[in-house]
N, C-alpha and C positions, 0 to 999 in steps of 0.2 A: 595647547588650547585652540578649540575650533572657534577661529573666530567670526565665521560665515551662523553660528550661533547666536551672535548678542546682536539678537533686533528690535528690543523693546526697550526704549528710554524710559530713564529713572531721573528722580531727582530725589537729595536725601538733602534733609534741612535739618539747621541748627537750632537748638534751642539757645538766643541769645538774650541779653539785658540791654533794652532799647531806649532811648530818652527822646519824647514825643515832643511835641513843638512848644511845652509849656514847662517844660521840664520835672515832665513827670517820668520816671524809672518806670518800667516793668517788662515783663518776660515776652519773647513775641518765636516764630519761626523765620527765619532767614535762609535762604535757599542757597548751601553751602556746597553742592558738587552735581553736576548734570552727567551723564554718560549713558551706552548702550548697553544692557543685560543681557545673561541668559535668566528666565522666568522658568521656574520648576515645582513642579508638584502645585499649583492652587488650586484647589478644591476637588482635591485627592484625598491621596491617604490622611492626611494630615489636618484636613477639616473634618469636623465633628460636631453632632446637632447637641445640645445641653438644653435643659429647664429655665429658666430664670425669672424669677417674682408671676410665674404661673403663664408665660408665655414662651415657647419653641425660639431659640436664638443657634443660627449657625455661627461657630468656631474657625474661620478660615485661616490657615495658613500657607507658607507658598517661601521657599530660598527661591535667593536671589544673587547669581553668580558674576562678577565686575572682573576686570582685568584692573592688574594690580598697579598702582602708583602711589607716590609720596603724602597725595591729598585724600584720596579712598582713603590709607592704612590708618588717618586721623581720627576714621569713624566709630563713633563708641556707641555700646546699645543703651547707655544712661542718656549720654545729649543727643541723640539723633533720631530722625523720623524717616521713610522713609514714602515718596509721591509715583504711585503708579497708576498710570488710566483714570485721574484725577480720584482716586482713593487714598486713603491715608492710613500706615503701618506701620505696626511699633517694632522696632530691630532687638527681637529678644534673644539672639547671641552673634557672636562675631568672628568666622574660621579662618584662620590665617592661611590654611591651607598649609602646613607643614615649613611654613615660614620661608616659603621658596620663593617667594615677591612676583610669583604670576597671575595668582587670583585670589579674592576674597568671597568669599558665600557668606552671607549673611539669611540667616534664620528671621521671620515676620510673621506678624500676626494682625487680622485687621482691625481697625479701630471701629467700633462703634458708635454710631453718634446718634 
């Protein structure tokens, strides 16, 4: 792995269950692993314009390549988010990469808001 490659910080957060000052329960983001990328493919191949309720909406997607550790390998595409250039993307798969514990690519797609 070139690691003169990962020069754009990520942060991937948690969807946890939080209890506010009144003791109220509910779901929030918690910022659960910071590190440096490789960024690949956004708004390439892999984005695409679509329709939607009669207005033009871009599809962006973009992997996202990490060096492998113990707290990365926790990350699932159900609980996890991922924070780039203060945008926010859903982690819709997750490559072990042939389970060799050097890197993980993670597939994203961005959120609309």
């Amino acid at each position: 792995m070139n690691i003169g490659l990962l020069n754009e910080k990520v942060t991937f957060q948690k969807n946890e269950l939080v209890v506010d000052a009144i003791g109220n329960h509910k779901n929030a983001w918690v910022d659960f692993y910071s590190c440096l990328a490789t960024i690949g493919g956004e708004g390439l191949a892999s984005s695409k314009e679509k329709e939607e309720a009669g207005t033009i909406v871009e599809d962006v997607g973009m992997t996202v390549i990490i060096r492998y550790c113990k707290k990365a390998s926790e990350i699932g595409s159900t609980t996890h988010r991922l924070i780039f250039h203060g945008e926010i993307y859903d982690i819709t798969n997750v490559n072990h990469m042939n389970f060799k514990k050097k890197s993980l690519k993670f597939s994203c797609r961005k959120v609309r808001r």
